[in-house]
LOMARKOL-772474 format. One line per field, with one value per residue (C-alpha): residue number from 1; residue in three letters; x, y, z. Coordinates in Angstrom, 3 decimals, always signed. Each point is the difference from the previous one (the first is absolute). Layout:
<recs>
i: [NUM	...] .
aa: [ala	...] .
x: [X	...] .
y: [Y	...] .
z: [Z	...] .
</recs>
This chain:
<recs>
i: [1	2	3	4	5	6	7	8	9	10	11	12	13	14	15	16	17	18	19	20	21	22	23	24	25	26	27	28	29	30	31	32	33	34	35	36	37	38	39	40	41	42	43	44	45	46	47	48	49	50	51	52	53	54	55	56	57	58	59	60	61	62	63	64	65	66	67	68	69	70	71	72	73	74	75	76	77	78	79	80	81	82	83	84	85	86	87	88	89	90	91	92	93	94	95	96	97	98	99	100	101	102	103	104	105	106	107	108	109	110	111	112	113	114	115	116	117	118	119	120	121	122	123	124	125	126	127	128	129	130	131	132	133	134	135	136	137	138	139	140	141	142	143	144	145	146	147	148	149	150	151	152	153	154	155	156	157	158	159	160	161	162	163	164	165	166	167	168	169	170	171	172	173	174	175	176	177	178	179	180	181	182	183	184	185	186	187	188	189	190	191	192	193	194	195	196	197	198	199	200	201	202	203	204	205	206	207	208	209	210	211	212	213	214	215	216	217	218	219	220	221	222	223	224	225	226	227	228	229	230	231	232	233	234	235	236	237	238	239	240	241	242	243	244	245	246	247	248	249	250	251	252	253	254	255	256	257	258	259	260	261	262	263	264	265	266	267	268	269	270	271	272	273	274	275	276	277	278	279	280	281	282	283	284	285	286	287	288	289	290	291	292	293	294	295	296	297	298	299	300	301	302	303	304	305	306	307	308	309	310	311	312	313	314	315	316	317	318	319	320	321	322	323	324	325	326	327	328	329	330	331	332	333	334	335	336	337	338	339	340	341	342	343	344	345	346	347	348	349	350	351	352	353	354	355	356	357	358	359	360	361	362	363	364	365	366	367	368	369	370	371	372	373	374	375	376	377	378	379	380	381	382	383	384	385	386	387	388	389	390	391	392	393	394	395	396	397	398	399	400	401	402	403	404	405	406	407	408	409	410	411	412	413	414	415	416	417	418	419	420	421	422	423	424	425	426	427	428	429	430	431	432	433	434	435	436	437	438	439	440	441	442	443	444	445	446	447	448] .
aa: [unk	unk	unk	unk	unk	unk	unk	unk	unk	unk	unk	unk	unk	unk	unk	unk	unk	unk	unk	unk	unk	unk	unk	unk	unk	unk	unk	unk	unk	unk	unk	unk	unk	unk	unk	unk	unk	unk	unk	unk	unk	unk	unk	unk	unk	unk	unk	unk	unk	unk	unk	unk	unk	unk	unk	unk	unk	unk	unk	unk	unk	unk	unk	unk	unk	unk	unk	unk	unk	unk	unk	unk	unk	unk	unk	unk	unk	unk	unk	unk	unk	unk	unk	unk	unk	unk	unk	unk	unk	unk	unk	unk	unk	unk	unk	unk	unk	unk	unk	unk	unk	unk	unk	unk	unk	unk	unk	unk	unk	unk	unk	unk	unk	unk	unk	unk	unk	unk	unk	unk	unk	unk	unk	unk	unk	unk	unk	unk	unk	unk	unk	unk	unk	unk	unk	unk	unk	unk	unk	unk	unk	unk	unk	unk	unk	unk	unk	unk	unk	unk	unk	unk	unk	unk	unk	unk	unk	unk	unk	unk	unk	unk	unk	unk	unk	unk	unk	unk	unk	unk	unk	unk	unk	unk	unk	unk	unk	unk	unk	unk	unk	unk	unk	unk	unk	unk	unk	unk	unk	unk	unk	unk	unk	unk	unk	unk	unk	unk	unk	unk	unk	unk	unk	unk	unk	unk	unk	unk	unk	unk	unk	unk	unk	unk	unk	unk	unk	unk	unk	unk	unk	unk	unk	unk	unk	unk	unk	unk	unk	unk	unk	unk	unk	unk	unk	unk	unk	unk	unk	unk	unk	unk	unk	unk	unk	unk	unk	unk	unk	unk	unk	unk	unk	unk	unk	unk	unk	unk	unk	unk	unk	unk	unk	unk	unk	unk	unk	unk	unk	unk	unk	unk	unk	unk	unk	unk	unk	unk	unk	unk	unk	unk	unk	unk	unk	unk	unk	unk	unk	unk	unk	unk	unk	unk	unk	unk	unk	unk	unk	unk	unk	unk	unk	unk	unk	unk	unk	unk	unk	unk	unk	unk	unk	unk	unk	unk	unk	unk	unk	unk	unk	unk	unk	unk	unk	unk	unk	unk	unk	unk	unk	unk	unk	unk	unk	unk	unk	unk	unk	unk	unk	unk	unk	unk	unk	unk	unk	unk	unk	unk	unk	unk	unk	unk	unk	unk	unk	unk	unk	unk	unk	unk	unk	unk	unk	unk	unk	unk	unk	unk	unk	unk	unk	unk	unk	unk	unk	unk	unk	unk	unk	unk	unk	unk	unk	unk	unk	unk	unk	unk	unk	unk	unk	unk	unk	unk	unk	unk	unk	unk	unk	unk	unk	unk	unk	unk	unk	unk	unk	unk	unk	unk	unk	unk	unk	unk	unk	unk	unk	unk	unk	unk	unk	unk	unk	unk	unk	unk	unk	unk	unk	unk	unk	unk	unk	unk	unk	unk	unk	unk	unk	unk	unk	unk	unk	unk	unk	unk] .
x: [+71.142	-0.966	+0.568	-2.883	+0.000	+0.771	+2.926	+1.204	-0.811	+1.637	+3.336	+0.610	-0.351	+2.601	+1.952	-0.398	+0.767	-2.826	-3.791	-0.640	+0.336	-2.506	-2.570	+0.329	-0.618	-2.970	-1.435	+0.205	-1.545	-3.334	+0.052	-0.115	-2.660	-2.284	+0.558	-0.940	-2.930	-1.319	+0.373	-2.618	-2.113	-0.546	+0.169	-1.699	-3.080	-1.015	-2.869	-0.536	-1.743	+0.716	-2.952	-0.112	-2.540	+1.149	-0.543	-3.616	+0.216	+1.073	+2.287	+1.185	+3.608	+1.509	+3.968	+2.861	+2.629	+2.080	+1.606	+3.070	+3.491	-1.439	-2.072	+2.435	+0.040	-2.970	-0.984	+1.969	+1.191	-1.138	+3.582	+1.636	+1.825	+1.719	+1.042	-0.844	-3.749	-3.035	-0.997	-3.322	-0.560	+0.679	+0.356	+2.464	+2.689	-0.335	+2.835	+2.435	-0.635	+3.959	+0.628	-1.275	-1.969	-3.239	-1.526	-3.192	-1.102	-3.175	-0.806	-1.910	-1.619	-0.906	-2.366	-1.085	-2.222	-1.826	-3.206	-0.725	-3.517	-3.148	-1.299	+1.856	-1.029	+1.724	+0.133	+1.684	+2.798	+2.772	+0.525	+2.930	+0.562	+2.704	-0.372	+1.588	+0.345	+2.434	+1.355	+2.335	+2.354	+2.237	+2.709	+2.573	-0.825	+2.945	+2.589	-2.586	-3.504	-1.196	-2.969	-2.109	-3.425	-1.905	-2.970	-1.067	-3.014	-0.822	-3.278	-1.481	-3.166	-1.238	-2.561	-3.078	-1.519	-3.534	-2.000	-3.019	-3.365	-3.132	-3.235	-2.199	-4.003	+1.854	+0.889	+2.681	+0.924	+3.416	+1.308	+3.478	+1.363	+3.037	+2.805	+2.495	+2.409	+2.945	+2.323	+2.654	+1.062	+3.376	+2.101	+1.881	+2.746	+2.600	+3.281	+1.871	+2.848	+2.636	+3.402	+1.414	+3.522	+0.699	-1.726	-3.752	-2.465	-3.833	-2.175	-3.459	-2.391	-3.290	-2.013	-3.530	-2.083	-2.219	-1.776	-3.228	-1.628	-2.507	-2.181	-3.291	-2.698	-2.141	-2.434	-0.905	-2.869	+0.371	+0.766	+2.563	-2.114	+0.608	-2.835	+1.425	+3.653	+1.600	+2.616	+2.344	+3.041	+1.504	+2.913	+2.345	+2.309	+1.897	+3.165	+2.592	+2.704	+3.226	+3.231	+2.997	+3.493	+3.632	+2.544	+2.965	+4.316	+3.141	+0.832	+3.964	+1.365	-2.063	-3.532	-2.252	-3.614	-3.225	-3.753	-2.996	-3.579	-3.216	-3.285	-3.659	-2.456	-3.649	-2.169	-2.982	-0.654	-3.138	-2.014	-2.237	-2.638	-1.794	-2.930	-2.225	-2.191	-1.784	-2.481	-0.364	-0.617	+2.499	-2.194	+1.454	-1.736	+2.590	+2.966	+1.350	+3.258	+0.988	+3.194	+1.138	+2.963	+0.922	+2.207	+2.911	+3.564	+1.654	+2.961	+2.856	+3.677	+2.942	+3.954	+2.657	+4.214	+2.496	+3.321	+3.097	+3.755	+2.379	-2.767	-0.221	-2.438	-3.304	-2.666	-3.365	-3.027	-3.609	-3.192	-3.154	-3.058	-3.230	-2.574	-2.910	-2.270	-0.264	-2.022	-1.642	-3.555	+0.754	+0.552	-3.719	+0.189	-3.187	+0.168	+0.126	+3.091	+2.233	+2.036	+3.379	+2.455	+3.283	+2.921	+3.838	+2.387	+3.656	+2.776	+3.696	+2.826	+3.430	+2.117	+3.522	+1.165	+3.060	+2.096	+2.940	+2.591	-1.173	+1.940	+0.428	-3.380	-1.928	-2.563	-2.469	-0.058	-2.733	-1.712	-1.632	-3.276	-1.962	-2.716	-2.911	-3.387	-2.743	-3.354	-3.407	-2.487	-2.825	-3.294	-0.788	-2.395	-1.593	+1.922	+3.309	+2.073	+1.993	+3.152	+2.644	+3.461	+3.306	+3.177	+1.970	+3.436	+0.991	+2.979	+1.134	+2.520	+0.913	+1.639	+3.122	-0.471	-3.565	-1.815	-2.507	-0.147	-2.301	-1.142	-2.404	-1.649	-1.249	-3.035	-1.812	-2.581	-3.137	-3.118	-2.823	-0.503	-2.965	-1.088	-4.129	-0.893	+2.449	+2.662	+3.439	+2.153	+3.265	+1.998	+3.011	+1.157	+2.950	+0.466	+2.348	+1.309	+1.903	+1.883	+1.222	+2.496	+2.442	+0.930	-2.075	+1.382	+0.716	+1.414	+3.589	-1.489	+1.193	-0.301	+1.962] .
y: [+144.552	+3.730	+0.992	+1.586	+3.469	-0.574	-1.514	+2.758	+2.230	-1.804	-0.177	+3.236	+0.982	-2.629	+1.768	+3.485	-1.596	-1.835	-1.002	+1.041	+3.871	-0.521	-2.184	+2.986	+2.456	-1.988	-0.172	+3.705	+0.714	-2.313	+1.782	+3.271	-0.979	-1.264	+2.832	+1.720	-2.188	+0.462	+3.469	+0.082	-2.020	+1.090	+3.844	-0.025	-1.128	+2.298	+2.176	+3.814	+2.188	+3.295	+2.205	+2.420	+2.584	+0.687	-3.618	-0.413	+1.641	-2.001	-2.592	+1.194	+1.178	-0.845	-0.899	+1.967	-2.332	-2.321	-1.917	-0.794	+1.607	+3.204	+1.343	+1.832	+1.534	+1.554	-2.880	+1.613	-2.371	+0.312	+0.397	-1.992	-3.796	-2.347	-3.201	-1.655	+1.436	+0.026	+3.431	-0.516	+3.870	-0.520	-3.107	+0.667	-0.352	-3.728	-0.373	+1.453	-3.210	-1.730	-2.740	-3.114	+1.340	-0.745	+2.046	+0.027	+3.273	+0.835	+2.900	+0.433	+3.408	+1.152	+3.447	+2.472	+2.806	+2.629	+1.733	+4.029	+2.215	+0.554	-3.091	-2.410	-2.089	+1.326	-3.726	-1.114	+2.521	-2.834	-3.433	-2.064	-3.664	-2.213	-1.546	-2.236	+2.658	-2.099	-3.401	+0.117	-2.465	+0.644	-1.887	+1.176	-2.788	+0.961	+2.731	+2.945	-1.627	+0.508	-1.275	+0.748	-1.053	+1.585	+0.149	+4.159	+2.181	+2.277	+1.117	+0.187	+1.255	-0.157	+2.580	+0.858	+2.890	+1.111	+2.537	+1.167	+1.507	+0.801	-2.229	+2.154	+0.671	-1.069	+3.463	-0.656	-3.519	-0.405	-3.547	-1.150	-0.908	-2.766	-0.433	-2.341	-1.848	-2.074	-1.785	-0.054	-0.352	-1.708	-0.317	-3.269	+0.442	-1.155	+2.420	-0.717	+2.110	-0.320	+2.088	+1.391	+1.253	+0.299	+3.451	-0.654	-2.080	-0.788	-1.777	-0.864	-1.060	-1.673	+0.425	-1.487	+1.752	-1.682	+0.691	+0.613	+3.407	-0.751	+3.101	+0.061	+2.772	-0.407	+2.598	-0.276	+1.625	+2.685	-3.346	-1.414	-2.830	-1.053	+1.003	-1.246	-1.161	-0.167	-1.741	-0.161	-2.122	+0.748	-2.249	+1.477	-1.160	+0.439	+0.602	+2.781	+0.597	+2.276	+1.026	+0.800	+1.309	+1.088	+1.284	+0.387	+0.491	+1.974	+3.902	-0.739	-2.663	+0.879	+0.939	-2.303	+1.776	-1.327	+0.479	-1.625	+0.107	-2.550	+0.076	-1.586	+0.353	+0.068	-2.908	-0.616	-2.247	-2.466	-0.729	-2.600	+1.788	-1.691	+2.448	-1.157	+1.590	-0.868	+1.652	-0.268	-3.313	-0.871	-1.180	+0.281	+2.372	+0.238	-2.431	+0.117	+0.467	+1.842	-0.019	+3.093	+2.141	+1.907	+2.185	+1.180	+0.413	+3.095	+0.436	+0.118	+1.237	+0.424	+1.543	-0.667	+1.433	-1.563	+1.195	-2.107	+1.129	-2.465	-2.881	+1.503	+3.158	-0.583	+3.240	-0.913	+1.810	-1.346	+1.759	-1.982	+1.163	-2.216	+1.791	-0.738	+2.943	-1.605	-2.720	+1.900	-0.686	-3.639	+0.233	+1.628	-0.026	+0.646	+3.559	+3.124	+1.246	-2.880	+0.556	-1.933	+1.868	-0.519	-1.329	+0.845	-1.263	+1.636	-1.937	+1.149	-2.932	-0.184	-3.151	-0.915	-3.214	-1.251	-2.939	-1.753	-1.947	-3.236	-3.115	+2.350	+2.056	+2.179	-1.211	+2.223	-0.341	+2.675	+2.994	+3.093	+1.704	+3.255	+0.833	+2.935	-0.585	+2.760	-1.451	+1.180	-3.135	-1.253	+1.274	+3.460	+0.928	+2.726	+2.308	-1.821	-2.145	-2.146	+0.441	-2.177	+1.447	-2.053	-0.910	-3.407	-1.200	-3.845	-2.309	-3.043	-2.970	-2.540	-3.007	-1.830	-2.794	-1.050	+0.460	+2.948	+3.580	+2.438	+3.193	+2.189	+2.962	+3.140	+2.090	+2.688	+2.137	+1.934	-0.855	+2.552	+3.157	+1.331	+2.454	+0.033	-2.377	-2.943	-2.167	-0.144	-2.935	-0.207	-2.921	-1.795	-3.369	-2.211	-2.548	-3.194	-1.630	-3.149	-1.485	-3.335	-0.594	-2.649	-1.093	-2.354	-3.483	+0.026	-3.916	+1.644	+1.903	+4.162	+2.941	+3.338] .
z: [+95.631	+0.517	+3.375	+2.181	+0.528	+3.827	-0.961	-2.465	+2.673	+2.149	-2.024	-0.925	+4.004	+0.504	-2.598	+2.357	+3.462	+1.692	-0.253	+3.183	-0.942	-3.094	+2.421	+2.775	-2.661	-1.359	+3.770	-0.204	-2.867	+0.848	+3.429	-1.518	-2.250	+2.949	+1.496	-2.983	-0.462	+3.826	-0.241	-2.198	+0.323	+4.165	-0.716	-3.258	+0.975	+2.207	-1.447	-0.697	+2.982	-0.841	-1.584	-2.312	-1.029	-3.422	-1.014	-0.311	-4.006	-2.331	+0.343	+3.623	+0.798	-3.382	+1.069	-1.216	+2.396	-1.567	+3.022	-1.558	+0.118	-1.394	+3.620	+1.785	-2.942	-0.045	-2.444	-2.740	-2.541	-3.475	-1.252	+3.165	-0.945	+2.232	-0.522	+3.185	+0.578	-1.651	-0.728	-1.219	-0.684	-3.427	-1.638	-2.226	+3.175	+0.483	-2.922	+2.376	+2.467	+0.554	-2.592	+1.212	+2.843	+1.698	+2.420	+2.402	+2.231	+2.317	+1.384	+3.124	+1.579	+2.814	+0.544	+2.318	-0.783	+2.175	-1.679	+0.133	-0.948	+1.327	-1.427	+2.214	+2.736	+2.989	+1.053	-3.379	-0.609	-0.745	-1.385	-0.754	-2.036	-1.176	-3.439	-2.967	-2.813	-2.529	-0.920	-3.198	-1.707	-2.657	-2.132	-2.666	-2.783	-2.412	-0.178	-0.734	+0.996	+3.066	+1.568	+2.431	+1.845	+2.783	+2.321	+1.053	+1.121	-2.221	+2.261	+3.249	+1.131	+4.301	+1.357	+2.228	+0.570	+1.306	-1.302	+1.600	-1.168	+0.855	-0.957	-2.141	+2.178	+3.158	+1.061	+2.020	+0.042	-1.677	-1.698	-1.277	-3.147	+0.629	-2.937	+0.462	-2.703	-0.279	-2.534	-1.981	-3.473	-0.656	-3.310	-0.725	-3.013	-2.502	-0.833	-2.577	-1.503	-2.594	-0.313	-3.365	-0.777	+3.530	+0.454	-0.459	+1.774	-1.094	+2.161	+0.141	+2.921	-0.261	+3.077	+0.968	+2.649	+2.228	+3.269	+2.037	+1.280	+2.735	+0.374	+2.773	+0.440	+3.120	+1.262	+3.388	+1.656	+2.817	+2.681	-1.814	-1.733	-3.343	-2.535	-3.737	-0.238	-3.233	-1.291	-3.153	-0.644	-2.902	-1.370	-2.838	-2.429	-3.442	-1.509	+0.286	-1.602	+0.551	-2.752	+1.139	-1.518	+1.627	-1.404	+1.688	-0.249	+0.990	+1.174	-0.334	+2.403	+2.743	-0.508	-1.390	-1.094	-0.633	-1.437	-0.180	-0.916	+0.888	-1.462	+0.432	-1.986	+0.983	+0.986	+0.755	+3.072	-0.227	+3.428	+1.206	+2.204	+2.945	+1.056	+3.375	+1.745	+3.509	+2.176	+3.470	+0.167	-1.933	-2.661	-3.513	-2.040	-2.772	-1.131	-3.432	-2.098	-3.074	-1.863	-1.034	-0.814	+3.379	-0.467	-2.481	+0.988	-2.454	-1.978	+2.558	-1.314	+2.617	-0.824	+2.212	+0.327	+1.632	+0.644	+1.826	+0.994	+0.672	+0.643	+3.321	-0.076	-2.094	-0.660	-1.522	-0.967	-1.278	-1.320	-0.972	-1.255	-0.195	-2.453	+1.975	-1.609	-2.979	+1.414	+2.216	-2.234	+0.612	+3.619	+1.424	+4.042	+2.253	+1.626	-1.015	+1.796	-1.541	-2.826	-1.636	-1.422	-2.006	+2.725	+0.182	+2.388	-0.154	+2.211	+0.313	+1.943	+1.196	+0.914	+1.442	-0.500	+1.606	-1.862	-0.218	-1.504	-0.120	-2.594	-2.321	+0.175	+2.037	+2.216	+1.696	+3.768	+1.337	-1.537	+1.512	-2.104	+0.219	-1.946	-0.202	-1.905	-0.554	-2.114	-0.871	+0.051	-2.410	+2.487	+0.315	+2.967	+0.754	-2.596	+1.614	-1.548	+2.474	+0.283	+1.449	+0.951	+2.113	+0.327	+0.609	+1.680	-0.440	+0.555	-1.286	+0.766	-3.034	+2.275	-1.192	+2.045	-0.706	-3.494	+1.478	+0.115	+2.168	+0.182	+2.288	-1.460	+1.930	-1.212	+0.863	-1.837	-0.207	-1.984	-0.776	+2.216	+2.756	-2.107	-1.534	+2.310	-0.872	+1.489	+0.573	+0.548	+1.854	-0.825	+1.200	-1.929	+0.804	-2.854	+0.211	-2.961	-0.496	-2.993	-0.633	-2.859	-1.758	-3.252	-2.046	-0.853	-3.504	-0.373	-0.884	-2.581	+0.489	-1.824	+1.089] .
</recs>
């Protein structure tokens, strides 16, 4: 008779000294995952507060955080591999994933942001949240196929603002025009990438992209009542696609080099539109919906470097470029002092990593990143484009006695300036990741 696999299991412990090592190490490894598991489900849930007045074109804040390994960096990591994280900045790195290994990370931020111009409130001039921004999993499925699935934001939008006028034959009675939105559009994917000859990497990601914008005009007479409110909820969705390729080798014995490029090409997202309409009674005096295209998402390219001396000192550099004026006939907004305009972001890190000799290998014990970031944005406003300019410090711990690893990010940065009546935003953000990882059960079968 075969025996069960608790009793092979329990053999070959037998064989090493005692089951009650392998049964403590077991308890460990389901604590750690609760842990893991609790982690994210109590801080994760906890929703977005934090507005922002550049988000009401558009899709909103469209993110440039990945939320993985890569953001004390500066999230530069085109060109970046490791074989313990998922660096989901270019899916052609999931190949360099340890043989055997699975892998689960979430990433959880928290921000604080004081507001500066003339339009601001002076009873609104900061806001802070703490919210879920990534759940990934990943799994090396043979020796040079790597695997990876994930759940990200790729959008947020949360406003209000007032702006008041005066009713026409009143003389000088003056009313208010309320705008307020909310949302956010997420991306849920599948990574895939596949090594060849042991210096080139291809992978391929197919995203979809889903999520609600909730948008709200309400004007309101000189006393505050409500006149006419309107409402549109628009839900989007459709696929999106990103191409990735490293290439990567040796400088002599000890500097390893390495460079990458991603690109996505345009798509256009489809929307289900909810229009209604109440007057002051709230009596419905429109309610319909149209399906329509939205709006189109442009070519996007991205290059990346990397550059490593004796696995200890990493450099990397990024530049991406999103050709947003070529869909700028596509993409019509309401106003005459809105514009979009091609984007860049440019990103330049450094990391330490401290090993050691571990059963004949070296294991990483802590790291410590730096990272600067300058970008122009999609939305140009009132002959601006807005810019957004910082720099990052993080540290990390990879734990030999548990399967986890954590790391706490530092940011601060600057988004769009005072000047021609606009705002600028002041931001701090303090991310947390954590990384679970082991090696899949492969029923004896290996491959090195």
């Amino acid at each position: 008779m075969k025996p069960s696999f608790m009793n092979q299991i329990t053999s070959i412990d037998l064989q090493r000294g005692s089951v009650r090592t392998f049964k403590n190490r077991l308890l460990r490894t389901k604590r750690s995952v609760l842990i893991y598991l609790l982690t994210v489900i109590s801080l994760g849930a906890m929703a977005q507060g934090n507005y922002s007045p550049y988000s009401q074109m558009g899709l909103g804040d469209i993110e440039d955080g990945f939320y993985n390994r890569t953001t004390g960096l500066g999230n530069t990591g085109i060109a970046y591999r490791s074989n313990r994280f998922l660096i989901n900045n270019n899916p052609a790195s999931f190949s360099e994933l340890a043989n055997q290994y699975f892998t689960m990370e979430t990433g959880l931020r928290g921000s604080f942001i004081s507001y500066k111009g003339s339009p601001v409130d002076v009873a609104s001039t900061q806001s802070g949240d703490i919210t879920f921004r990534r759940l990934a999993m990943g799994i090396k499925l043979t020796k040079h196929w790597g695997s990876s699935i994930g759940l990200v934001p790729f959008s947020t939008s949360n406003y209000e603002f007032n702006v008041p006028y005066d009713i026409q034959g009143s003389g000088t009675e003056i009313a208010n025009h309320f705008y307020s939105g909310h949302g956010s559009v997420n991306k849920v994917y599948w990574g895939n990438s596949y090594e060849f000859f042991h210096h080139v990497s291809i992978g391929v990601e197919a995203g979809y992209i889903f999520g609600q914008l909730n948008q709200k005009d309400i004007i309101q007479a000189g006393n505050g009542a409500t006149q006419v409110s309107t409402t549109n909820d628009i839900n989007l969705q459709n696929l999106y696609m990103t191409y990735g390729l490293q290439t990567y080798g040796n400088i002599g014995r000890h500097w390893q080099w390495g460079i990458g490029g991603v690109i996505s090409p345009r798509a256009d997202l489809l929307a289900s539109y909810n229009k209604s309409v109440l007057d002051n009674d709230s009596v419905s005096l429109q309610n319909n919906e149209v399906i329509q295209r939205y709006l189109s998402l442009p070519n996007s390219y991205g290059v990346g470097l990397s550059l490593t001396h004796n696995q200890k000192y990493t450099w990397v550099a990024d530049y991406r470029y999103q050709d947003w004026k070529a869909v700028q006939s596509k993409n019509v907004y309401p106003g005459q002092d809105y514009a979009i305009a091609s984007s860049e972001r440019g990103s330049f890190g450094f990391e330490i990593s401290k090993k050691k000799a571990l059963y004949n290998s070296r294991v990483e014990l802590s790291y410590f990143q730096s990272g600067v970031y300058y970008s122009n944005s999609y939305l140009q406003i009132n002959g601006q484009q807005i810019k957004d300019m910082g720099v990052t410090a993080g540290f990390g711990i990879n734990s030999l006695k548990t399967p986890l690893a954590y790391s706490i990010t530092f940011q601060y940065g600057v988004k769009g300036t005072t000047k021609n009546n606009l705002i600028r935003e002041n931001y701090f953000n303090v991310t947390f990741n954590i990384n679970y990882g082991s090696i899949w059960y492969t029923k004896g079968k290996k491959f090195e």
